[in-house]
Structures are given as structure tokens and as C-alpha cells.
Wavefront OBJ file of the C-alpha trace (Angstrom):
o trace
v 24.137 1.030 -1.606
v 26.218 2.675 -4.392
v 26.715 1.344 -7.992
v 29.688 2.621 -8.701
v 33.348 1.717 -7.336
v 36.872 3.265 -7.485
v 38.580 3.314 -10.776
v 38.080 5.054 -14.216
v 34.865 3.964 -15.486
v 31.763 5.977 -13.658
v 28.959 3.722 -12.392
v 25.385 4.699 -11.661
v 24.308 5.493 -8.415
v 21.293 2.982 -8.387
v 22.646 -0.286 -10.092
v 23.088 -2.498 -7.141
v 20.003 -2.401 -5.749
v 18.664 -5.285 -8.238
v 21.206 -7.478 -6.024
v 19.055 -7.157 -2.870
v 15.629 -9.100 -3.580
v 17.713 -12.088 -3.708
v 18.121 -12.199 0.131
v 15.303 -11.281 1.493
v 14.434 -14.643 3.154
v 10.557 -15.963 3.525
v 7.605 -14.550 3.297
v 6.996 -15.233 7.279
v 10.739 -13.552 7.621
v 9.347 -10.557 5.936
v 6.328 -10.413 7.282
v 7.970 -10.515 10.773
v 10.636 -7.715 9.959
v 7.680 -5.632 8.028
v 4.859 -6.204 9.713
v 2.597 -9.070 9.658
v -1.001 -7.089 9.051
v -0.280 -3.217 8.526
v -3.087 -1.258 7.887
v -2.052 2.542 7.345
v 0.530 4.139 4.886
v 2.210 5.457 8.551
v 2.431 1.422 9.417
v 5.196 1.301 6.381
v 6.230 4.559 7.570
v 7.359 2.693 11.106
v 8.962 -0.180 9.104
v 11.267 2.169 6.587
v 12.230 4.224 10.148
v 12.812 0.938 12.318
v 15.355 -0.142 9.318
v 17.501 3.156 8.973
v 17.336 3.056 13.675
v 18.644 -0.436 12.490
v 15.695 -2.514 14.258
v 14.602 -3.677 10.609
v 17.598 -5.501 9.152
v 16.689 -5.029 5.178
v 14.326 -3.659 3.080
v 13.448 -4.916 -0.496
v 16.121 -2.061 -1.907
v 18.455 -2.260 0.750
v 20.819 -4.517 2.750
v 21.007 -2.798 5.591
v 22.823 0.369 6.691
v 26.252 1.903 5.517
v 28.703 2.787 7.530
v 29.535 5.637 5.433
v 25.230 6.983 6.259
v 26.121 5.981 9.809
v 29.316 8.464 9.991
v 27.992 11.129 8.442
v 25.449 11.904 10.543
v 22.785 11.379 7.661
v 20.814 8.762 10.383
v 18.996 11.358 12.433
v 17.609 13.373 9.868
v 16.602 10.209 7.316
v 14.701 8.614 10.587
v 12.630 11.913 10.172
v 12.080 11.990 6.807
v 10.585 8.262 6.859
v 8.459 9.168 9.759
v 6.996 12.011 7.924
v 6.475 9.636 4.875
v 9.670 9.996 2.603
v 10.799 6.870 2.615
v 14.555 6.649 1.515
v 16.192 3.689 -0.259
v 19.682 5.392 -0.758
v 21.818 8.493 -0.038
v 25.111 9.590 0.800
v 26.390 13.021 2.006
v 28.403 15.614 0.742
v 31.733 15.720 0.751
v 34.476 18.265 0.081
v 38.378 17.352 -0.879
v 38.112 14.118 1.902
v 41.551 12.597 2.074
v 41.624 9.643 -0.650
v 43.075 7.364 2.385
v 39.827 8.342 4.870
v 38.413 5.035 6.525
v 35.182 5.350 5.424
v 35.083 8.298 2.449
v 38.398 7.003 1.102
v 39.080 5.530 -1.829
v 41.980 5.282 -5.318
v 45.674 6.017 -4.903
v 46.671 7.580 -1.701
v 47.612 11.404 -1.576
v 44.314 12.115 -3.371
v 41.289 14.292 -2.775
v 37.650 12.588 -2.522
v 34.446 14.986 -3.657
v 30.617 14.236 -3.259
v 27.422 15.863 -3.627
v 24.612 15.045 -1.722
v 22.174 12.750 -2.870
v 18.804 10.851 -1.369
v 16.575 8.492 -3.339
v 12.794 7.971 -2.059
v 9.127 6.961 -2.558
v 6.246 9.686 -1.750
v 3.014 10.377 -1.677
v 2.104 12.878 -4.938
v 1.263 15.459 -1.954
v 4.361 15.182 -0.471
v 6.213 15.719 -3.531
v 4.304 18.152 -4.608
v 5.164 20.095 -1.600
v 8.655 19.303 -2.788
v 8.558 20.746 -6.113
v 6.480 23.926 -4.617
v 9.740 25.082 -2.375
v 12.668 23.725 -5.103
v 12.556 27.388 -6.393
v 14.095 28.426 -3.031
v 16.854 26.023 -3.589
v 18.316 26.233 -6.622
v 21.132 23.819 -6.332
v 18.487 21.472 -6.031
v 17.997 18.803 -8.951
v 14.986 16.213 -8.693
v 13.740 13.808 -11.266
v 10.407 11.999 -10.364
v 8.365 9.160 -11.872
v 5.133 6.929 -10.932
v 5.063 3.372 -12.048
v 2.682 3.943 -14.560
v 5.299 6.378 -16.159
v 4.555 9.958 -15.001
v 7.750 12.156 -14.651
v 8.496 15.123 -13.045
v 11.629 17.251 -12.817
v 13.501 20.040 -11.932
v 16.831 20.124 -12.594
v 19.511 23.075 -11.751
v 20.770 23.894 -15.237
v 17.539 24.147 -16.830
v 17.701 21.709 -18.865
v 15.231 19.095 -19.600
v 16.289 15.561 -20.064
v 14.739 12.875 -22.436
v 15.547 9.319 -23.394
v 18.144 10.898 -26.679
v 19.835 13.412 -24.192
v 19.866 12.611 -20.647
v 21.399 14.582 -18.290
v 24.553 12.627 -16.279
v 26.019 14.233 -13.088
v 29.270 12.867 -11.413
v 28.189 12.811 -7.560
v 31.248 11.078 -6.548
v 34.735 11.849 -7.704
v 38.155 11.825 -6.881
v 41.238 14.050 -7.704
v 44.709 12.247 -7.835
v 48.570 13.447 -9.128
v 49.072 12.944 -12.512
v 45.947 11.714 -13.147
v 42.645 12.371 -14.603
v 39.557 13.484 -12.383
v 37.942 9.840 -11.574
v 34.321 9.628 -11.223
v 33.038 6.600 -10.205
v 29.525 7.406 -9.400
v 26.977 9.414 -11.686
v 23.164 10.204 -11.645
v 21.870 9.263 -14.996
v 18.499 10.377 -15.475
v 17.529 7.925 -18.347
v 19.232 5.162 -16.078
v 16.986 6.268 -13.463
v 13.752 6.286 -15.135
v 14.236 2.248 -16.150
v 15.707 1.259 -12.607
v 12.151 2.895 -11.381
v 10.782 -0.213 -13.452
v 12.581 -2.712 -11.260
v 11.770 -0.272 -7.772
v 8.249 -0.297 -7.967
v 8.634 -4.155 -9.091
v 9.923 -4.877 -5.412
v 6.478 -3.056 -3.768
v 5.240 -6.066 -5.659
v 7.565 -9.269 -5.980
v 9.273 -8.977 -2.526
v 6.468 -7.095 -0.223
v 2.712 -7.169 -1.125
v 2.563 -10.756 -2.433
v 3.721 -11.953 1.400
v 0.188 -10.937 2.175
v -2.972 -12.903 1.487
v -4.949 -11.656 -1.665
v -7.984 -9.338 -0.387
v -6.278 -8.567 2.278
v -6.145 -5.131 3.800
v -2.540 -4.945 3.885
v -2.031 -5.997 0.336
v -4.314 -3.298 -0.825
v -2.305 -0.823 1.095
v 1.013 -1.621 -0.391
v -0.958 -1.874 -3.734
v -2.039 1.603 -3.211
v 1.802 2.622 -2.483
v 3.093 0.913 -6.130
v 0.142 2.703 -7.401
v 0.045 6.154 -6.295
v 3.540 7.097 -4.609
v 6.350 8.874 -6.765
v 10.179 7.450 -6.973
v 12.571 10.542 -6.566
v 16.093 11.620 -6.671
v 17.494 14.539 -5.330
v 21.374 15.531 -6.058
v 22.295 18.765 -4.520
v 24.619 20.791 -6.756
v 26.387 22.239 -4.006
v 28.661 20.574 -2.278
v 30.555 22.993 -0.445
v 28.441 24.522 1.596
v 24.701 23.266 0.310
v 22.227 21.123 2.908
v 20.129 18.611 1.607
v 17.502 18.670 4.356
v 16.654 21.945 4.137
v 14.124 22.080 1.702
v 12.564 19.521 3.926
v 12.851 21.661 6.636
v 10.654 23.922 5.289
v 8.541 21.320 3.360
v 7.790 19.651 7.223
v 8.445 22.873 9.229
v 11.020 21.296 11.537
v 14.064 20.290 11.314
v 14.889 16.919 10.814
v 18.674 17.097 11.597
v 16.893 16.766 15.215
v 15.734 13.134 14.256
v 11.832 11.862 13.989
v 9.766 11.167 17.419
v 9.802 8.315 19.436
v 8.437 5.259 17.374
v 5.049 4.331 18.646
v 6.136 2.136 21.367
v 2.724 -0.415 20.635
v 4.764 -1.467 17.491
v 7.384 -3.622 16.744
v 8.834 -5.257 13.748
v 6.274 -8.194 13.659
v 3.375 -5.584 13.864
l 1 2 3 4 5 6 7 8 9 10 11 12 13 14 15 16 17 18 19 20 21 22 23 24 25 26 27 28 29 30 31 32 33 34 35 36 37 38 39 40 41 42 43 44 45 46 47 48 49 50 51 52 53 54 55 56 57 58 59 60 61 62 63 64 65 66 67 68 69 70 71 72 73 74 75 76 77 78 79 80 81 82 83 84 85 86 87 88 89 90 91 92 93 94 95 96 97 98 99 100 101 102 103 104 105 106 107 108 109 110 111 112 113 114 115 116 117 118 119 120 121 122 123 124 125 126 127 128 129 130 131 132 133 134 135 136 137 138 139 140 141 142 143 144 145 146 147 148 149 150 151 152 153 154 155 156 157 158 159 160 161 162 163 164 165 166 167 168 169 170 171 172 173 174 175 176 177 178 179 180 181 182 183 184 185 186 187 188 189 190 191 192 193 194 195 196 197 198 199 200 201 202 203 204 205 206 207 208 209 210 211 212 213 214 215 216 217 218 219 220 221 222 223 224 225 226 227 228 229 230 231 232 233 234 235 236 237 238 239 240 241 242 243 244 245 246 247 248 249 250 251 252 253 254 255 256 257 258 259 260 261 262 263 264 265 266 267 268 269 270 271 272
């Protein structure tokens, strides 16, 4: 989901995710949709690829799929990057002078022009991300900011700059051109907004998915483990002309996940 809406004042990308643990339904709803006794970090894997095929109908950060990720084309290659362990909470693809009145880019005063740069939000394992950071120096239109719950950041950000809580660095990765008008950007990527919605993100591994578990259990341990150990990211690529988000994962994975993941395991299903 985005933050931000049409109009003058820019909103963050990851605001409206806080709205989502509110209708998440019972703990024997979620443990039916997520699994009722998972057991492997490739278990949750299955369960963040199930919801973007649409076979999982929400996860503690999102309500479901846009239509916008379903047009796009974005589903095929973010079903491969959860089955490979990057498990996405929120994107949206580029875009490049869309017409203001498209059905599902559109949006302001007709006649205008609608601009986005590429964006996907994620937990990973610290070896996945640091095969991330390894290959970002191949992609410089690449930005990332990363952080653990226990506060550990990592970045890498295109201009070189290094953000911190006085200066953060804000990027508009949605805006729109209209006549006799100023440039309108309704969505930005704040990186000190980021690192405090992390607070509330690794809060919902918690509040909304281990606690449906009994305490001791194996599968409490293992989402435990995730809060613990796995890294929140955001990537915004720069280039929105002509720039591909996947391809640093691409290389990362050594395939290419524009072709979609494989087959789900057919011996699992979203009650196990």
C-alpha cells in the first residue's frame, strides 16, 4: 500500500501500513492463512509467495494485492523473490510521463504527466542482504537503506550521501507534472521516516504472527528468529527511464526472476 495520495502535500511511502494489523482476524484465521505449525524459514517463504499468487489473502503489512502490482507485471518476479527468501511488503514500478487520466497509474487534473521510480520494501536474512550490498556497486542508481530491530543500519545510497536523524535524505518516488502548476509529489522515501516505521514492522513479526503460536513452540521460535536476525530494506531505483529493479537480483540469485519462482511445493497449503 502507498502512504501518500494525489494533491500538494508529499506523503511517505510506508505510512499506511500501521492500518493493516487491525484486520487481521483470529489467531486460528491466521494460523490457517499462515500456517498452523511451520517449521523452516522456507515455510514463511511459501506463505509471503502464496499471498502475492493471491492464495494468502493478507499479511500483517499488507491487505492484499494492488491492482496497480497486478498491471505492471511486478507479480512474477516478486513471487520469485519471496521464494528465494526476500520477502516483500510493498513496491510499485516505474513509471515514465503515464497519462494523469490512466486507470490504474492515473491520478490529479487531467492533461497531466504521472512519474515513478521503482521501489520494493522487504525482510532478509543478513546473508541475503549482504549479497545485496556486495553487487549495489554494479548498479549505481541503486539506493538501499537497511536496519535490524535491534537498530543496526546499513546503506547505500546513489548520491553519496549519508543520512542521519538531523539530515535525512527524502526522495520523491511518485510525482506528477500538470499545466500551470507546480511539480506534485505525493509520495517520498524518507529515510529517518523509515528507520521508526521499522519499529512498528518488526512489531507485527511479534503482535500479529508469533504470539498465534503456543510459547515453546517450534514455530514461535522460528518467527522469533526472523524479528531477531532478518534486515528491513528499501530499495528506490534512481532511474526511472530505463533502470530495472530486479536486476541486481538477477545476479544476486543467478536467474531471472521476471520468469516467476517454481511451482509451490504442492504438499503445502495455506493451513500448513
Amino acid at each position: 500500500p502507498r502512504g501518500g495520495g494525489g494533491g500538494g502535500g508529499a506523503g511517505v511511502m510506508y505510512t499506511s501500513h500501521s492500518l493493516v494489523g487491525r484486520r487481521l482476524g483470529s489467531q486460528a484465521e491466521r494460523r490457517y492463512m499462515w500456517g498452523e505449525s511451520p517449521t523452516m524459514e522456507e515455510d514463511i517463504y511459501d506463505v509471503f509467495d502464496r499471498f502475492v499468487r493471491g492464495r494468502v489473502p493478507r499479511l500483517p503489512w499488507c491487505d492484499g494485492i494492488e491492482g496497480e502490482t497486478v498491471d505492471s507485471g511486478l507479480l512474477k518476479p516478486l513471487c520469485a523473490l519471496n521464494h528465494y527468501g526476500f520477502l516483500t511488503i510493498n513496491s510499485q514500478p516505474s513509471l515514465n510521463g503515464v497519462p494523469s487520466t490512466h486507470p490504474t497509474y492515473g491520478w490529479g487534473p487531467p492533461e497531466g504527466l504521472i512519474y515513478q521510480k521503482a521501489y520494493l520494501e522487504f525482510f532478509c536474512s543478513e546473508f541475503n542482504l549482504d549479497r545485496i550490498m556486495a553487487a549495489m556497486g554494479g548498479f549505481p542508481a541503486l539506493s538501499l537503506q537497511a536496519f535490524k530491530s535491534d537498530g543496526s543500519q546499513r546503506h547505500k545510497y546513489s548520491s553519496g550521501l549519508t543520512p542521519s536523524e538531523y539530515t535525512p535524505i527524502v526522495t520523491a518516488v511518485t510525482w506528477g507534472i500538470f499545466e500551470s502548476s507546480e511539480v506534485l509529489q505525493p509520495t517520498v522515501v524518507d529515510s529517518h521516516a523509515f528507520s521508526v516505521w521499522k519499529d512498528e514492522a518488526f512489531a507485527m513479526w511479534r503482535s500479529a504472527w508469533s504470539c498465534i503460536y503456543p510459547e515453546g513452540s517450534t514455530s514461535r521460535a522460528l518467527i522469533e528468529q526472523i524479528h531477531d536476525t532478518y534486515w528491513h530494506v528499501c530499495i528506490v531505483d534512481n532511474d526511472y527511464v530505463s533502470g530495472d529493479i530486479f536486476r541486481i537480483f538477477s545476479e544476486v540469485l543467478s536467474l531471472n526472476p521476471k520468469e516467476g519462482s517454481p511451482i509451490i511445493r504442492p504438499t503445502r497449503n495455506p493451513g500448513g
